[in-house]
C-alpha positions in Angstrom: -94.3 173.6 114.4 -96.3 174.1 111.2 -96.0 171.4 109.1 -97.3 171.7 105.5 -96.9 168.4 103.3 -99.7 168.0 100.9 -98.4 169.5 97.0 -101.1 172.4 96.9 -101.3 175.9 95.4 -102.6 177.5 97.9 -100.2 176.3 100.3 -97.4 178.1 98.3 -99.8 181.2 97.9 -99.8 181.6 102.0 -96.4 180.3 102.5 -95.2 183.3 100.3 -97.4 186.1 101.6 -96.1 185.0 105.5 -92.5 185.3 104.0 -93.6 188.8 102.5 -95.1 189.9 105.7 -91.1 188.6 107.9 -89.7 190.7 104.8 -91.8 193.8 105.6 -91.0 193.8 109.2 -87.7 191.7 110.0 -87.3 189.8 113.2 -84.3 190.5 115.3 -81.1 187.7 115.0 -82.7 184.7 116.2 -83.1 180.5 115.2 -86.7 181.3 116.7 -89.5 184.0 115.8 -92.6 185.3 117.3 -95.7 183.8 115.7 -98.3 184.4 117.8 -100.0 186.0 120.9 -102.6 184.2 123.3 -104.2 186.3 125.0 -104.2 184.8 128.9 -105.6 186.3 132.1 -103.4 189.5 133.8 -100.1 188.8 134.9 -99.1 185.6 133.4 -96.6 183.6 135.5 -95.7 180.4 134.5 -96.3 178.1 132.0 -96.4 174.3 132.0 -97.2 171.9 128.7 -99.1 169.0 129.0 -96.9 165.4 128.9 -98.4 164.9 125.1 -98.2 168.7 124.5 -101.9 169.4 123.3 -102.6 171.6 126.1 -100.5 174.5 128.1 -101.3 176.2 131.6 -100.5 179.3 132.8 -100.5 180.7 135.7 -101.8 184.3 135.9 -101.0 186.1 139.7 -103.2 189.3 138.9 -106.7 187.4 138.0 -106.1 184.7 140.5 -106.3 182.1 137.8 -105.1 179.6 135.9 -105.5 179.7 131.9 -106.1 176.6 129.6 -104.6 176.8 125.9 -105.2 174.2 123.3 -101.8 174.3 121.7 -103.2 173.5 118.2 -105.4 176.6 117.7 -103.8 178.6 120.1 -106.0 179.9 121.9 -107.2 180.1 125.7 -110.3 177.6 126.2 -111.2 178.3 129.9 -109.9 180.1 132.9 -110.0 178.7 136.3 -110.0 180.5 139.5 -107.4 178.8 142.1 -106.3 181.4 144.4 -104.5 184.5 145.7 -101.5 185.3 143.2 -100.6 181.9 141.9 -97.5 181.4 140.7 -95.5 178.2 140.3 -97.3 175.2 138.2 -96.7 171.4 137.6 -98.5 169.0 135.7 -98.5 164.9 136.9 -96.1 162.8 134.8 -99.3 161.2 133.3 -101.2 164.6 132.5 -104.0 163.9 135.1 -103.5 166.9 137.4 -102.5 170.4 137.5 -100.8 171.4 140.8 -100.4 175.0 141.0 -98.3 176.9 144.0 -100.3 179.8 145.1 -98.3 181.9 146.9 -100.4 184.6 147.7 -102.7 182.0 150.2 -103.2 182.7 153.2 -104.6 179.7 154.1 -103.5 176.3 154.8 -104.5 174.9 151.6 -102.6 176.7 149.3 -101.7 174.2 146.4 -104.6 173.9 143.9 -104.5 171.1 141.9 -106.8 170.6 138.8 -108.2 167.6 137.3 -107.4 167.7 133.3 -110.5 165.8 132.8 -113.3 167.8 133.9 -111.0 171.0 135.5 -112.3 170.4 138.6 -110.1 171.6 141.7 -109.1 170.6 145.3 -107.2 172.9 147.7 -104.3 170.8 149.8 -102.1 172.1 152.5 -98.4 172.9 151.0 -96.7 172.2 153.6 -95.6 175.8 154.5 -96.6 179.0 153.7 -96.4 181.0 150.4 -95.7 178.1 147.8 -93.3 179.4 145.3 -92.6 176.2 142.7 -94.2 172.7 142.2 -92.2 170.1 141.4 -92.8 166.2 140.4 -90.6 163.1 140.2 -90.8 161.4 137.2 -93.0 158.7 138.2 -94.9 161.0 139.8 -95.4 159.6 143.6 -94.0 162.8 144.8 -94.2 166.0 144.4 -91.8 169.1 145.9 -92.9 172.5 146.8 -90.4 175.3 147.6 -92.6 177.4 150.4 -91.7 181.5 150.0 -93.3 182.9 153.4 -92.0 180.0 155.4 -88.4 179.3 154.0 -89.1 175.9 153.2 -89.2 172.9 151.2 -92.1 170.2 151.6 -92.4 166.5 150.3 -95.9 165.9 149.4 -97.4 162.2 148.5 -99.4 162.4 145.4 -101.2 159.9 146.1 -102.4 160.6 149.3 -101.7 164.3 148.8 -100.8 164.3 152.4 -97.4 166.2 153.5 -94.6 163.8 154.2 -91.7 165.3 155.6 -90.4 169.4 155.1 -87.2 170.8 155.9 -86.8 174.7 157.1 -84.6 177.0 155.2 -84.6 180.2 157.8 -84.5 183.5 155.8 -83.7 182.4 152.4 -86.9 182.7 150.9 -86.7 180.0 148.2 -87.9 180.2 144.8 -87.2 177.4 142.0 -86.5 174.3 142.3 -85.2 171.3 140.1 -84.5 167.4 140.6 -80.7 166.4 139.8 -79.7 163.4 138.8 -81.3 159.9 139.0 -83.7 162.6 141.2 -81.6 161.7 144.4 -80.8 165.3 145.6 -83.2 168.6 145.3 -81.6 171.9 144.2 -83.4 175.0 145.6 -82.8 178.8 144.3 -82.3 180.8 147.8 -83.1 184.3 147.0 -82.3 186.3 150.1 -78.9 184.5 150.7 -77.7 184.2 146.7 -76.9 180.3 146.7 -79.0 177.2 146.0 -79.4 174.6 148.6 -78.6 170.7 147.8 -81.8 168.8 149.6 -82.0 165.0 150.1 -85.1 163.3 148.2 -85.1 160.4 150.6 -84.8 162.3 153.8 -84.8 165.7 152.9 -82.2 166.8 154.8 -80.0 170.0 153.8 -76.8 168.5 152.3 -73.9 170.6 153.1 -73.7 174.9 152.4 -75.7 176.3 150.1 -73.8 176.7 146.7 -72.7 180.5 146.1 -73.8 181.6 142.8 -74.9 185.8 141.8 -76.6 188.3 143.0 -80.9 187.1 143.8 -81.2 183.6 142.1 -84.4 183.0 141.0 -85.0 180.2 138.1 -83.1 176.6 137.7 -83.1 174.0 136.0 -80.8 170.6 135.0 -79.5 170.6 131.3 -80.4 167.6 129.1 -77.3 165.7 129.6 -77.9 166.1 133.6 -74.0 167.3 133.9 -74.7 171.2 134.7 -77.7 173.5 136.6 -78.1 176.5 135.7 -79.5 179.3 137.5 -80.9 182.6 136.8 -79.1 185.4 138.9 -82.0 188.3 138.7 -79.9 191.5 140.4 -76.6 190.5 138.6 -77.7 189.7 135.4 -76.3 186.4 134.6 -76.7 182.9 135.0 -74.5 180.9 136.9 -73.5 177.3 135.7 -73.6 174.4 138.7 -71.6 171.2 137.7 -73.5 168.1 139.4 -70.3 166.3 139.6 -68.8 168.9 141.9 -71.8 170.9 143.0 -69.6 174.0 142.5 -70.1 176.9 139.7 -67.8 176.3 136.7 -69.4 179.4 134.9 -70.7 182.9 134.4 -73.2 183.9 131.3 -73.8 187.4 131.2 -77.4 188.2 130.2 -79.3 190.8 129.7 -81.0 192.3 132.9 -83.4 191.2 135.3 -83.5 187.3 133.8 -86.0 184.8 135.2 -86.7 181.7 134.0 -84.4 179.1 132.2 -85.6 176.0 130.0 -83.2 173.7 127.4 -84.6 172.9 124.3 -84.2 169.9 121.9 -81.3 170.9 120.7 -79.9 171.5 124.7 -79.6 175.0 123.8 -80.4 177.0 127.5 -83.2 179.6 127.2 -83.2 182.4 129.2 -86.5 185.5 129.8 -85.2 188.8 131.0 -88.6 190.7 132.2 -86.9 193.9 132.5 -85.3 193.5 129.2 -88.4 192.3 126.9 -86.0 189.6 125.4 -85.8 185.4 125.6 -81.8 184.8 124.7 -80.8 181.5 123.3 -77.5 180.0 124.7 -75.4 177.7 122.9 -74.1 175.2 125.8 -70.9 174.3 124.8 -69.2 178.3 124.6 -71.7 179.5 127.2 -72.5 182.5 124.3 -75.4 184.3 123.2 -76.5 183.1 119.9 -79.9 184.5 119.9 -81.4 187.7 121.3 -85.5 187.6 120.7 -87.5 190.7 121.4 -91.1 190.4 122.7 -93.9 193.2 123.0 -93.7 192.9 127.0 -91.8 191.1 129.6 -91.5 187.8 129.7 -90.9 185.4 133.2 -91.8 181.9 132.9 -90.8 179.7 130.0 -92.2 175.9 128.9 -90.9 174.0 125.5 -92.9 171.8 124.5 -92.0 168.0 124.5 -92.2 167.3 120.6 -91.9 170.0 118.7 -89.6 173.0 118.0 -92.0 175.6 120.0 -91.6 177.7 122.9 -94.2 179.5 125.2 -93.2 182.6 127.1 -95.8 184.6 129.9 -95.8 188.0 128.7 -98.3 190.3 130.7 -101.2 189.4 129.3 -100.7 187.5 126.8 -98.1 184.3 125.8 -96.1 184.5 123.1 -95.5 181.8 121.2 -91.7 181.5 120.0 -91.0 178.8 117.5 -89.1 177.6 114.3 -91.7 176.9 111.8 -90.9 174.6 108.5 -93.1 174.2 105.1 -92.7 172.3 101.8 -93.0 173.5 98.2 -94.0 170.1 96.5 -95.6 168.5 94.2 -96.4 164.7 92.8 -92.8 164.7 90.7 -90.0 166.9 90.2 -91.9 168.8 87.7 -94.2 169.7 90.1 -92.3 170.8 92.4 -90.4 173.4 90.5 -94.2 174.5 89.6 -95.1 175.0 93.7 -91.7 177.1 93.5 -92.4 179.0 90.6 -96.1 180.0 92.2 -94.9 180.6 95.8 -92.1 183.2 93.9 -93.5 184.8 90.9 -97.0 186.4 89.6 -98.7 186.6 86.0 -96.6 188.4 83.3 -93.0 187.3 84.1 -90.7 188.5 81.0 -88.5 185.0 80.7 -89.1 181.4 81.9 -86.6 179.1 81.6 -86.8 175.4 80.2 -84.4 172.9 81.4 -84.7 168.9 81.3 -85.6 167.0 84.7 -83.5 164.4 83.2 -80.3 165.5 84.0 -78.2 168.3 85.5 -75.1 169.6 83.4 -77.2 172.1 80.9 -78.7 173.9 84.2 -76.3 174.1 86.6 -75.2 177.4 85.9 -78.8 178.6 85.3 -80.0 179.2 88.9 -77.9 182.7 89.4 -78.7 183.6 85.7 -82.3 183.1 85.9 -82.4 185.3 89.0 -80.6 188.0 87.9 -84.1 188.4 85.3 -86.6 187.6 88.6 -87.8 184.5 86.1 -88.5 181.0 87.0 -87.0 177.9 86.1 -89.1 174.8 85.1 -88.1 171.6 84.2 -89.1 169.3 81.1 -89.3 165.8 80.1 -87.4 165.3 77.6 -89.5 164.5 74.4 -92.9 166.0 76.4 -94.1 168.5 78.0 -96.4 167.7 81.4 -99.3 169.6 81.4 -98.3 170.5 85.4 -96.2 172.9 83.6 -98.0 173.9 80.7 -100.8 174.7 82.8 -98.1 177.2 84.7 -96.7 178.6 81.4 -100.2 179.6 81.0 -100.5 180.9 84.7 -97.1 183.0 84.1 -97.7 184.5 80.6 -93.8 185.0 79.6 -93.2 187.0 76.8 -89.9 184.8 76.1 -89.1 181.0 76.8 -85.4 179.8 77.0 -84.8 175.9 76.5 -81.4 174.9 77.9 -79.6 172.6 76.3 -79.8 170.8 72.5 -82.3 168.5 71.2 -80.5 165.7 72.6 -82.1 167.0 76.5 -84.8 169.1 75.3 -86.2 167.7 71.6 -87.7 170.4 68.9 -91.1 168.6 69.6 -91.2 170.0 73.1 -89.8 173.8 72.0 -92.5 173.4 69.2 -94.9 173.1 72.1 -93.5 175.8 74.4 -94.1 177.9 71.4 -98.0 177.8 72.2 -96.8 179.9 75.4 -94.1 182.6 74.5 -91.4 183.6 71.6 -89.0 180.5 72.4 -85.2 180.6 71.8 -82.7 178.0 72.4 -78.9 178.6 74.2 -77.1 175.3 73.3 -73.6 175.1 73.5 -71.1 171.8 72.0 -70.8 170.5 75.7 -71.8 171.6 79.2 -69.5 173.9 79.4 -70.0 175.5 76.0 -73.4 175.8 77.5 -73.0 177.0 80.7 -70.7 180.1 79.2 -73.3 180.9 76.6 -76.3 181.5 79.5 -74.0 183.1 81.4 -72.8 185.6 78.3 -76.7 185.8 77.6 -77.4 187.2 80.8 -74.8 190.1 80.9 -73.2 189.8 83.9 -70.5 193.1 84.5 -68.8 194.5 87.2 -70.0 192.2 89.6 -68.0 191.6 93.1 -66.8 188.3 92.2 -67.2 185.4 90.3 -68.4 181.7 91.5 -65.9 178.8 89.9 -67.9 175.0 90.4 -67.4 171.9 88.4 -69.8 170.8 86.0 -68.9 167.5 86.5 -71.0 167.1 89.5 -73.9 169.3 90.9 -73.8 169.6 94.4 -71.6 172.5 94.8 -73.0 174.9 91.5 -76.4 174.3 93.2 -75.1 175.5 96.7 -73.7 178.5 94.6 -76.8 179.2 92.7 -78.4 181.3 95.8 -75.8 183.1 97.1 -74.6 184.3 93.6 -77.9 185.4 93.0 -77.7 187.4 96.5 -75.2 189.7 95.5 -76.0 189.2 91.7 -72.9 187.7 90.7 -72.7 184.5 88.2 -71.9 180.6 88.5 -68.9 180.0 85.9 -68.6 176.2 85.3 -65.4 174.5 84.6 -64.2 171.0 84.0 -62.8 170.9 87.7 -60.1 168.2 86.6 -58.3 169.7 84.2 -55.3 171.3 85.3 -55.9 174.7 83.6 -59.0 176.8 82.2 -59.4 177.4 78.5 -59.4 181.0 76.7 -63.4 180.5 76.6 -63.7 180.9 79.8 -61.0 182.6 80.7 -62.7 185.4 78.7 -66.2 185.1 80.1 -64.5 185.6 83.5 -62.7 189.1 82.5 -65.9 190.1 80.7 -67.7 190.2 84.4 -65.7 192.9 85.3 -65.1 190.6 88.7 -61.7 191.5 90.7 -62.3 187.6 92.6 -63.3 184.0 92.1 -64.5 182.6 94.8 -63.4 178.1 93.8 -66.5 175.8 95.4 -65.0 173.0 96.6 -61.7 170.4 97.4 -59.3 170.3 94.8 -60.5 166.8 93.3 -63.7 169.1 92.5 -61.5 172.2 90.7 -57.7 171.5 90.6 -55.2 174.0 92.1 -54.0 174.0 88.9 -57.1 176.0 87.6 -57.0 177.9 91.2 -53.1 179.0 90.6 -54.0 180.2 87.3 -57.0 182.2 88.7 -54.9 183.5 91.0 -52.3 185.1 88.7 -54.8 187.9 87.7 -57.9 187.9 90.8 -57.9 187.6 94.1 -59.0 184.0 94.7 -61.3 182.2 97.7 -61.5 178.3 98.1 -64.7 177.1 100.2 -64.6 173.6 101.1 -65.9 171.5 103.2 -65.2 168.1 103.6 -68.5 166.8 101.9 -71.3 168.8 99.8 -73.0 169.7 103.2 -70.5 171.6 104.6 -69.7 173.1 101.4 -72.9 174.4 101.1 -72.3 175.9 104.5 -69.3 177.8 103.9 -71.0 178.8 100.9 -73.9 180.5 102.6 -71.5 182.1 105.5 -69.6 183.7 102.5 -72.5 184.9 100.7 -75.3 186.1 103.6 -74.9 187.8 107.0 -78.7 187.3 108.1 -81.9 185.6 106.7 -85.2 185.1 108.9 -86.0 182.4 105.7 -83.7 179.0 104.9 -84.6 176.9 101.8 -83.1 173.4 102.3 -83.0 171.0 99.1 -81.9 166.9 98.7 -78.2 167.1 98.0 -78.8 163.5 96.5 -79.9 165.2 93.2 -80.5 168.3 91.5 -83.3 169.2 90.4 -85.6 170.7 93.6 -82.7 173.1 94.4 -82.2 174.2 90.7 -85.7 175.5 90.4 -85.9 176.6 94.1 -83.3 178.9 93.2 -85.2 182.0 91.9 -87.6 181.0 95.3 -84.3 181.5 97.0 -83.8 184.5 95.5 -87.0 186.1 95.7 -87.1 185.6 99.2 -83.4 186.4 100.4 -83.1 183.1 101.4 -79.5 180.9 101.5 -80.2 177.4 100.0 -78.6 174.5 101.7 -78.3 171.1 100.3 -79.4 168.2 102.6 -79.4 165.1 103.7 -82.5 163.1 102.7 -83.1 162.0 106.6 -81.9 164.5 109.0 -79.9 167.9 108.8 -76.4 168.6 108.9 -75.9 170.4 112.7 -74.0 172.9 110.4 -77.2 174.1 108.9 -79.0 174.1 111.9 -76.4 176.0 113.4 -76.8 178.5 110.6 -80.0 179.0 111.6 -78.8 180.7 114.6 -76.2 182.8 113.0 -78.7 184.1 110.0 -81.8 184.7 112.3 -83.7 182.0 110.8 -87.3 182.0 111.8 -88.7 180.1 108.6 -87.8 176.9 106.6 -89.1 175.9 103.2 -88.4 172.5 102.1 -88.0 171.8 98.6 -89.7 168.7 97.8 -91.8 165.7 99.1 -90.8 163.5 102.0 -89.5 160.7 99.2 -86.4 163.8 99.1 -86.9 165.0 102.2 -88.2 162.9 104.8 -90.8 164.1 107.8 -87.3 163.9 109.9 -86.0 167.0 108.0 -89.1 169.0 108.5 -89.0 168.3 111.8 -85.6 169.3 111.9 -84.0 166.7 113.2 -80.1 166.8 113.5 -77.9 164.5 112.1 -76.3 162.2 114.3 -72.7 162.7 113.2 
């Protein structure tokens, strides 16, 4: 994962350009994109991460070799011959070797294994013929190699590297393999018989029939919470589900042809490469569904994730692909700042309007977010009796002809709109309260014959700051009403029918906006209620009502308002749904989003004091 926390320009600068560049060519619905190709000897097989994820290996069964990538710069740093078609590949609980399966041997030394430290290699007897997949237990004594040619599975001390025990298989020409739990029993794909064999680990005896499952089983492997196996039926398309509590199949995923290979990633979502199909697929393990459908330039077979971060390699041909979720901050030293990063990552030189509100406080803005990008014009914030230099230096960068101040002298004095002067022809929209206010910037901004009208209190922020990007999607306005009174006045009331809106879409539970106000509403519009039962999943619903896909997410503090009031124009000059966050983790209802939009990108809003190193990492809330 790219992780970009220091507050500079020209981070914004590149951030923007690589959102331009998803724009241009959109990725297909997925949580994860493409990033990058590494180009890797011919044939890439498998792939395997190092324990502390720095390096990857890949097998590659057309150049006999095995590739080296350093992870950070992605790229291949040597080749090492170690065989006749390798396939398979495992790497030593402590990162010292490399043991690599070469199937195509026809020797008796057909595992190479490779010393990390000076890639060195030593050719040891398998314990068969044709070695298919390596295997290690997780203190790494052991090590397990299915055997192709022979039909069998071997025991080998690491140690010693001498064979300890095998156990024939006759005509079922094993493939994967994977340790259940507490590593007591050994699960084997059978290929030429369509089941997977239960072996022993302490005497590797056969336990029982092979388990039926589809149609050529090729990959396996043992979900996070060790309850399930799943296995990768190549000829029927699908992957069967294996409970380890019953060792019987409790389920049947449909997948797109020919899959291969199957990994779980930190969020125990199954993975699944179809290499007559050119397409990972993300599972959801709970409904056994589809969530994500990934297209790659060629066909992809075996799959690693890597232990820390949100990043996925795939063999592809030639080449791996790199699949991951990438997250990067727009931030600055202060709040101030920040809406600066956001104003250069969204607009160039010559805007028309800025807009001026106070960092102070919220109730003057709120509605400002959908109104300021309905003009493509950034907002930036104020103190309230000086201007930082931060942002006059970006007034200067922007060059507005006009600059709004939000709010009376009471939040923004006349000795800061005397200043703003210096940078454009300023005007002021100050109504008698918030609400006076709010109706005003909305009237200024002539909003008519939009789809529908957003209705949020002003006497809070979290849910008018959910609103402000997905109004500003389908160009549609933030109305703000005092959410506890029991009815709306004629202001308002008259602002609403002046949009030419047929619905009002209510943000919130009724102790934000009354059903008073809601029955009233609904009288002459169709009216919408989304709320959740705490800002979080407000802003959820918010975003499912407002977008159907986005390959960029902005998330902002829902502690306070003012990264996600000026992220808002970011939001909108990207496409992107802005979610309101937790200041340690994020809601699983965003991250699930992610899947449903085709997320590829996040942008954080703000240093880790609002959003901690946890959120850019994307790390789920707990409950």
């Amino acid at each position: 994962m790219t992780r970009t926390t220091a507050p500079r320009i020209a981070v914004a600068s590149v951030a923007l350009l690589a959102i331009g560049a998803l724009f241009a060519a959109p990725l297909a619905a997925s949580a994860y994109g493409t990033t990058d190709l590494i180009a890797v000897g011919e044939g890439s097989q498998m792939v395997a991460f190092s324990p502390d994820g720095s390096t990857a290996y890949v097998t590659n069964r057309d150049s006999n070799s095995v590739s080296v990538i350093d992870v950070a710069t992605s790229a291949e740093t040597d080749e090492i011959p170690v065989g006749t078609e390798p396939k398979g590949l495992a790497i030593s609980p402590d990162g010292s070797e490399v043991w690599v399966a070469v199937l195509g041997s026809i020797t008796e030394t057909d595992i190479t294994i490779i010393e990390t430290s000076d890639l060195s290699t030593t050719a040891i007897s398998s314990g068969g013929n044709g070695p298919y997949a390596v295997e290690f237990d997780a203190a790494g004594a052991y090590a397990y190699v299915s055997n192709y040619l022979s039909s069998s599975v071997a025991k080998i001390d690491a140690a010693t590297r001498s064979v300890v025990d095998t156990v024939s298989l006759p005509d079922t020409y094993p493939e994967d393999i994977a340790l259940g739990v507490e590593e007591q029993t050994l699960y084997v794909t059978l290929s030429a018989v369509d089941g997977v064999a239960r072996v022993s680990t302490s005497t590797l005896d056969e336990i029982g029939s092979p388990i039926a499952v589809g149609d050529f089983p090729v990959g396996i492997e043992l979900s996070p919470s060790e309850s399930e196996l799943w296995v990768t039926n190549n000829s029927a398309s699908s992957v069967s589900v294996i409970s380890t509590t019953s060792n019987t199949v409790v389920g049947t995923i449909s997948t797109n042809p020919a899959p291969t290979d199957v990994v779980f990633d930190s969020d125990g979502y199954g993975w699944i490469s179809s290499n007559a199909s050119d397409v990972l697929q993300r599972i959801d393990p709970v409904s056994r569904t589809i969530v994500s459908t990934i297209p790659l330039l060629d066909s992809p077979f075996g799959l690693a994730v890597h232990p820390t971060e949100r990043l996925i390699y795939t063999a592809t041909g030639t080449d791996v692909t790199v699949v991951e979720l990438t997250s990067e901050r727009v931030a600055g030293a202060d709040r101030y700042a920040t809406a600066v990063r956001a104003s250069e990552a969204a607009f160039e030189p010559g805007v028309e309007t800025v807009y001026i509100a106070t960092g102070l406080n919220y109730p003057d803005a709120l509605a400002a977010g959908a109104v300021a990008a309905k003009s493509a014009s950034p907002i930036l914030l104020t103190r309230p009796d000086a201007l930082p230099t931060v942002v006059a230096n970006e007034l200067t960068r922007l060059d507005p002809d006009n600059i709004v101040v939000l709010g009376g002298t009471g939040t923004v004095t006349s000795s800061v709109q005397n200043a703003l002067s210096a940078y454009g022809t300023v005007s002021r929209i100050a109504g008698t309260n918030r609400y006076d206010t709010a109706r005003q910037l909305v009237q200024s901004a002539q909003f008519t014959q939009v789809d529908q009208v957003y209705i949020a209190t002003g006497n809070n922020f979290p849910d008018a700051l959910a609103a402000g990007a997905a109004a500003a999607s389908g160009g549609d306005p933030v109305i703000l009403v005092n959410g506890t009174a029991s009815s709306l006045d004629s202001a308002t009331l008259s602002l609403i029918q002046s949009t030419g809106a047929p619905k009002a879409v209510i943000l919130g539970q009724t102790n934000a906006v009354s059903s008073g106000i809601e029955d009233q509403l609904g009288q002459s519009y169709e009216v919408e209620r989304l709320a959740g039962t705490t800002r979080y999943e407000t802003a959820v619903l918010v975003n499912q009502y407002a977008f159907g896909g986005a390959s960029t997410a902005l998330l902002a503090t829902g502690a306070n308002f003012p990264d996600a009031l000026a992220g808002t124009p970011l939001a909108n000059a990207t496409s992107a749904p802005l979610y309101v966050v937790r200041t340690d983790c994020v809601p699983a209802g965003v991250l699930s989003e992610f899947d449903r939009l085709g997320t590829s990108r996040v942008i954080l809003l703000g240093g880790t004091p609002t959003l901690s190193v946890e959120v850019e990492d994307l790390t789920p809330c707990a409950s």
